[in-house]
Structure formats: C-alpha cells, structure tokens
C-alpha positions in Angstrom: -7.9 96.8 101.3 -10.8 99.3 101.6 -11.1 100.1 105.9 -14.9 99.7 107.0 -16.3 102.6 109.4 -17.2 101.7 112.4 -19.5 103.1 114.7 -17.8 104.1 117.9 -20.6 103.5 121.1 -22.4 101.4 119.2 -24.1 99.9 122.4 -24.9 102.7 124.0 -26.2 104.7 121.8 -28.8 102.3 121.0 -29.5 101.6 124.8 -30.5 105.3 124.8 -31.9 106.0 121.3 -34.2 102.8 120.7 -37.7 103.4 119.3 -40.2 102.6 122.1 -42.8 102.2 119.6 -43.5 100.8 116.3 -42.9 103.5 113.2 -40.6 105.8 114.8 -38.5 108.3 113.0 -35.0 108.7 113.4 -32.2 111.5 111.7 -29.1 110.3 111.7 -27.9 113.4 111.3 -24.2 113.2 110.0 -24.7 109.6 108.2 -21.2 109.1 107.1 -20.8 105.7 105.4 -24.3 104.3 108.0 -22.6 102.6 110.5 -25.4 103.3 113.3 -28.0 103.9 111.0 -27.2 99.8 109.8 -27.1 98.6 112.9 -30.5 100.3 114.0 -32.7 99.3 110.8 -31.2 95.7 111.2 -32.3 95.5 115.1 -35.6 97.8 115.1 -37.3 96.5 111.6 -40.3 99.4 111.8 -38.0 102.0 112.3 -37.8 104.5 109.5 -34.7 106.7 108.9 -33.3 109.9 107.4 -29.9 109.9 106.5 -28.1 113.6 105.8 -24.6 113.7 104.7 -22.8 117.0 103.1 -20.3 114.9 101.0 -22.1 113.5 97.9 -18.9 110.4 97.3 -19.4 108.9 101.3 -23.0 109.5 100.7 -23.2 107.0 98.1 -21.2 104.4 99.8 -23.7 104.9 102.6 -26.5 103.8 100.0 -25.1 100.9 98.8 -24.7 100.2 102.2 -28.4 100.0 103.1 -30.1 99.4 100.0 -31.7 96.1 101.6 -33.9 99.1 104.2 -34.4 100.8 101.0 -38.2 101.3 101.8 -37.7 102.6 105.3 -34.5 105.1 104.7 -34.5 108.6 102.8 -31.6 110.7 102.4 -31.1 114.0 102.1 -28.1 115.6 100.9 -26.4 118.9 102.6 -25.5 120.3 105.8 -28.2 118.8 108.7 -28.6 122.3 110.0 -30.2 123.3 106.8 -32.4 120.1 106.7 -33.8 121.2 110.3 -34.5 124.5 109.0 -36.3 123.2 106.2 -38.2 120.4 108.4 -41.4 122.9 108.8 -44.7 121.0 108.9 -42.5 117.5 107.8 -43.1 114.9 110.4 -40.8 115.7 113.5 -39.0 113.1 114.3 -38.5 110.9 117.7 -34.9 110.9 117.6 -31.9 112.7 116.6 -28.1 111.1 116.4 -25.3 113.4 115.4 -21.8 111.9 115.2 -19.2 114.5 114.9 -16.6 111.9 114.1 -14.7 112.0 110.5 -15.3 108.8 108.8 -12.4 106.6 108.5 -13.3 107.1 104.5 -12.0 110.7 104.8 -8.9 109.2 105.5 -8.1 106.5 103.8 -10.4 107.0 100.8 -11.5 110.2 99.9 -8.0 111.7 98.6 -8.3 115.2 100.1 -5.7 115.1 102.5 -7.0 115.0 105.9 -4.4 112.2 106.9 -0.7 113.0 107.4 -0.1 109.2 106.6 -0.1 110.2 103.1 0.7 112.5 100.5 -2.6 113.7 99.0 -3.6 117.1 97.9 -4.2 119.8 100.9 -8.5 120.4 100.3 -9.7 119.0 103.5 -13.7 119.6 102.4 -16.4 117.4 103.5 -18.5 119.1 100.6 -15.7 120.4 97.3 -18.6 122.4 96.1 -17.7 125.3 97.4 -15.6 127.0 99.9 -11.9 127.3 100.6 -9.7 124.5 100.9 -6.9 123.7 103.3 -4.2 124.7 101.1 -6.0 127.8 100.0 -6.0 128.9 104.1 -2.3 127.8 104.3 -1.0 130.3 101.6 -3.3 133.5 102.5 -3.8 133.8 106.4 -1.0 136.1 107.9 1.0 134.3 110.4 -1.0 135.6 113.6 -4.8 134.5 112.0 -2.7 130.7 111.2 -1.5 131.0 114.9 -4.7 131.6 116.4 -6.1 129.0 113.8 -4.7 126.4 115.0 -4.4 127.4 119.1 -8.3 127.7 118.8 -9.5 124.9 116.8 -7.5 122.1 118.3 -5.4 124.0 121.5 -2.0 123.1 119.6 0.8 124.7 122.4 3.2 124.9 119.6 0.6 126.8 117.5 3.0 130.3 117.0 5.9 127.7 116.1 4.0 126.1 113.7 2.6 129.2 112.0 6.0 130.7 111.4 7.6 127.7 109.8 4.2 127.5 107.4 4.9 131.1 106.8 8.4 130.7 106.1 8.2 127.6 104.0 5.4 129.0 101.5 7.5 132.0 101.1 9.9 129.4 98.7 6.8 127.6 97.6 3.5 126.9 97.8 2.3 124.3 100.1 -0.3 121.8 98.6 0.7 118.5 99.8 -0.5 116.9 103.3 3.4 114.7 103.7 4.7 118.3 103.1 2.7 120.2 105.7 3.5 117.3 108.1 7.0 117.3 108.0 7.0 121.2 108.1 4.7 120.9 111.8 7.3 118.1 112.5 10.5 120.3 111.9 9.2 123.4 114.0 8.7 121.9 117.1 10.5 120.1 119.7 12.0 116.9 119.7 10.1 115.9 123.1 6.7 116.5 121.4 7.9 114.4 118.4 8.2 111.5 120.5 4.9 112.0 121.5 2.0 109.0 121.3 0.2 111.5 118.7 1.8 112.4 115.6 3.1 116.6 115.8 1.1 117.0 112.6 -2.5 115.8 114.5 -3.6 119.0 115.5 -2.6 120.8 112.7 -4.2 119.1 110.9 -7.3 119.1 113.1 -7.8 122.5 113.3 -7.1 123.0 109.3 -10.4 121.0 108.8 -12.4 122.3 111.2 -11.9 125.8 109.4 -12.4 124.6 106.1 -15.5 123.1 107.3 -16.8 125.7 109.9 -17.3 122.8 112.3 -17.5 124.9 115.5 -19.7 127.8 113.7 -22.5 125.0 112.9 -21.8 123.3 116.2 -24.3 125.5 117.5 -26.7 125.9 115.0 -26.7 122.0 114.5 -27.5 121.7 118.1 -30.1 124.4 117.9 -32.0 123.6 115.0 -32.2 119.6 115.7 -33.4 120.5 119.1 -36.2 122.4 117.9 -37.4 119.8 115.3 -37.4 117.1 118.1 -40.9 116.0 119.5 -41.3 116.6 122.8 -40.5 113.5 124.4 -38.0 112.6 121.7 -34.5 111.7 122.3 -31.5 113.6 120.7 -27.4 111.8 120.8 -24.2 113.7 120.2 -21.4 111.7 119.9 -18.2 114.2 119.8 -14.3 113.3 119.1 -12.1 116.6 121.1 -12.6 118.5 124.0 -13.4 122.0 122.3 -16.8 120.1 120.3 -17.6 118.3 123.8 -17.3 121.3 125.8 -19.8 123.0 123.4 -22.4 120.3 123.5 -22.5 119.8 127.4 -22.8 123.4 127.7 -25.9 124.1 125.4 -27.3 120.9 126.9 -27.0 122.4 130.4 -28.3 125.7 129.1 -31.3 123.6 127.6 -31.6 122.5 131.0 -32.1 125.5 133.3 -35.7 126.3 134.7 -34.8 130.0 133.4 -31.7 131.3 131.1 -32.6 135.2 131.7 -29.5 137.0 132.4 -28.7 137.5 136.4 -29.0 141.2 136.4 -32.8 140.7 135.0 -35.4 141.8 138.1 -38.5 139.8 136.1 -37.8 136.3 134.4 -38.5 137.1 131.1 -38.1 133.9 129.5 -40.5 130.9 129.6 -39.1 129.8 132.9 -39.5 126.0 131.2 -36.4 123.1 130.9 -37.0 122.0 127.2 -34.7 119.3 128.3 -34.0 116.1 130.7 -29.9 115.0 130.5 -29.9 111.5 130.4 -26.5 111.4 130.6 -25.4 113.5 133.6 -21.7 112.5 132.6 -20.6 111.7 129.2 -20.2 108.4 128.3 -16.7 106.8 127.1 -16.0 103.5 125.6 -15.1 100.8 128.0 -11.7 99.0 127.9 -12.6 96.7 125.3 -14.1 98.8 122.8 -11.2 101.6 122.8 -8.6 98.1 122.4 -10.2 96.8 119.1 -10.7 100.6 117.9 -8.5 103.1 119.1 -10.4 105.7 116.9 -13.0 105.8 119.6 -10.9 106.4 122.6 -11.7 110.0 122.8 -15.4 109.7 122.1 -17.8 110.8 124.6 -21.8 110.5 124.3 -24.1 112.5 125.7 -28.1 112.7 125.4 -31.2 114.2 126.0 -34.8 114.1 126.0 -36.8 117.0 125.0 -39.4 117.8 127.7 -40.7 121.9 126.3 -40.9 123.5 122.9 -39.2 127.0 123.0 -42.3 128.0 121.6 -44.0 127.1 124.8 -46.0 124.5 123.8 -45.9 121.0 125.9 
C-alpha cells in the first residue's frame, strides 16, 4: 500500500501562518507531495498558493493531489532559491513555509535509495537531472573527504570507521546498492551502537543525501532569498528535521534580528542599524506527545517563524 505524507506541525503552523486577510499569497516553498499546502487551501478558501518542488515525479503527485484548488494554486518547478531570485516585480508574497523534511515518497516510492529498508539503487537526488549521485560520491571521495562527509553532514561519531570499511569494500567492488552500503555501516561499528533505537546506517545515509543535494549550501541562500521576497509584515515558517539544519535557521533568524550586524571592532555602524525581523517563536516549537505517538517521523521536528518588520534595502 502506497504511504501518504503527512505534514508534521500541522497545527501550528497554521496557528502562525494563517492569512489575516482575504487574497493572500502563500509559497510553500519545498511542496513535497502538498500536505500543508491541502490543508491551508481547504481551511482558508481565498488563499492563493505557489507550490515549488525540484523533483518533477513528487511534483506531480502533489498535483493530483490539489487539482480540486486548481484556480488558486501555481507551481513552479526547481530549486525555491532560484524562484526567489527570479520573483523580481512578481507579487511578493505574505507568507513563506519551507519544510526541510524528505517526503515519506522518497522513501518508500521514489526508488533511489534513500531508505536502508530496502535494496534500491544508490542516487539519492531530489532532482536526477543533473548532479552526482550517492553512489558516484561513494566510489570517488578519498577516505578522509567520506570521513569528514559524513562527521559534518549528520555528526556520525563512527564517521572514520565507516569511511574505511566503504573504502575497503569498493576496492573488491563497486558499491551501488542501499542494503549493501547498510550492512557495510553495520559491520564497521560497534555492537553497542547496533543495538541502538536508530538504525547504524541513519546517518550515513543522512549525510550522503545532504551532499548529493547540497542541502546545507542552499540552506542559507534559501533562507536569504525567501526573506527578501517577503512583504514586510509577512510571515515566513521553517520547519527543520536534525540539529545541524536547525542550528542554521535559528542563527540567521537571530542575525535577522539584531538592531545592527556590523562587526564589533567597527567604530561607526555601518549597516542600516534596522531588525528586518520579529521571532515569533522565541523557542522552537516540537510536536506534543500525541502527534510524535501517531507519527514518529515528526519527533525531531522543530518550527520556528518570523515576521518580517525592514527590507534590507531600507525601505519600511
């Protein structure tokens, strides 16, 4: 049976990101299969949406999805930080929603091997246009760049173990198949972290996707460039999944948030000496009991939001 996405802090991001007037526009910025994007056409029936999406196949599912809103959604395929970028003199919208979740498509559907539940080929793309894919970083990256791979994209202890059995392994054979790169992580480390609540493999395999996909790299200039398409006064939601990606998000939201950002040795403030933002959310907010019971997907998912109160450019 096909497994249906569902939106993690459904609730709450709604309680924050609701249209407070008739005709608003919202970006959901990393649309997935719609989840949120249903659930807000269905309660706010003037809203109007833009749905972005890099991956063409979970695109598609999100249309048939929401074909009954089909006068009041667009969608735009690519990378959100390029959409932003392209924005210009389009109609800036009132709120912003990026979800930096994978879609429970990716692994149960899509075939590209971002589970370790099954034995699908190692690509790991969100869009197999272009780029490297999993299996392509496995068999070329010397064993200290695979180390530091996968220590910095999902602080795996066992990182230099891990590397080295990759290393040797591939030497006898290339490694193309997600079982096979799971049982390698299991083998190298020890039996203690096997028994673990979390699979060995789940970090592995974290940090192989978020190289393939440069998810940290456009982090920023996600965060950046939806920022600055924002009305003043509009509302922007980050939903993120690990630590490292809600580290990054609370810090360029603080940063957002300071009356000036010149560096401390600077005698004159030579910035605008403006917040562009207001946190909403002085803490990040996690699922309650209930919600992290009927989906355990969501149990590391943390919210946070703002409101844009400055353009950079120094307009009100």
């Amino acid at each position: 049976m096909t497994a249906v996405h569902v939106p993690v802090l459904l609730e709450e991001t709604i309680l924050y990101l609701a249209p407070r007037s008739d005709g608003e526009l919202m970006v959901d910025a990393t649309q997935g299969e719609g989840g949120h994007s249903y659930a807000f056409l269905s309660r706010f029936p003037t809203l109007r949406v833009v749905g972005i999406d890099a991956d063409k196949a979970i695109q598609e599912k999100a249309r048939e999805r929401l074909q009954e809103f089909e006068d009041r959604i667009t969608f735009y395929n690519g990378w959100s930080h390029d959409y932003f970028a392209a924005l210009g003199a389009v109609e800036k919208p009132d709120t912003i929603l990026i979800d930096l979740g994978v879609s429970m498509y990716h692994y149960e559907e899509s075939g590209r091997g971002f589970s370790f539940r099954k034995d699908e080929p190692l690509d790991m793309r969100i869009d197999i246009s272009s780029g490297d894919t999993a299996a392509d970083l496995i068999a070329r990256l010397p064993e200290k760049e695979l180390a530091d791979l996968i220590y910095n994209n999902a602080e795996e202890r066992y990182s230099r173990r891990i590397a080295r059995a990759i290393v040797e392994t591939r030497s006898q054979g290339a490694i193309t198949g997600s079982a096979a790169l799971a049982e390698i992580v299991s083998r190298a480390v020890p039996a203690e972290y096997r028994r673990g609540r979390a699979h060995p493999a789940t970090k592995t395999f974290q940090a192989l996707r978020i190289a393939v996909n440069g998810e940290l790299g456009r982090l920023l200039e996600l965060l950046e460039s939806a920022l600055n398409s924002l009305k003043v006064g509009g509302r922007m939601g980050v939903i993120s999944f690990h630590s490292l990606e809600d580290r990054k998000v609370k810090n360029f939201f603080r940063e957002k948030n300071k009356e000036c950002t010149c560096p401390p040795e600077t005698p004159i403030c030579r910035c605008t000496g403006h917040r562009f933002v207001n946190l909403l959310t002085r803490k990040a907010v996690a699922p309650d009991q209930e919600e992290a019971r009927k989906n355990p997907a969501s149990r590391s998912a943390k919210l946070r939001v703002v409101e844009k109160i400055f353009n950079e450019d120094g307009q009100p």
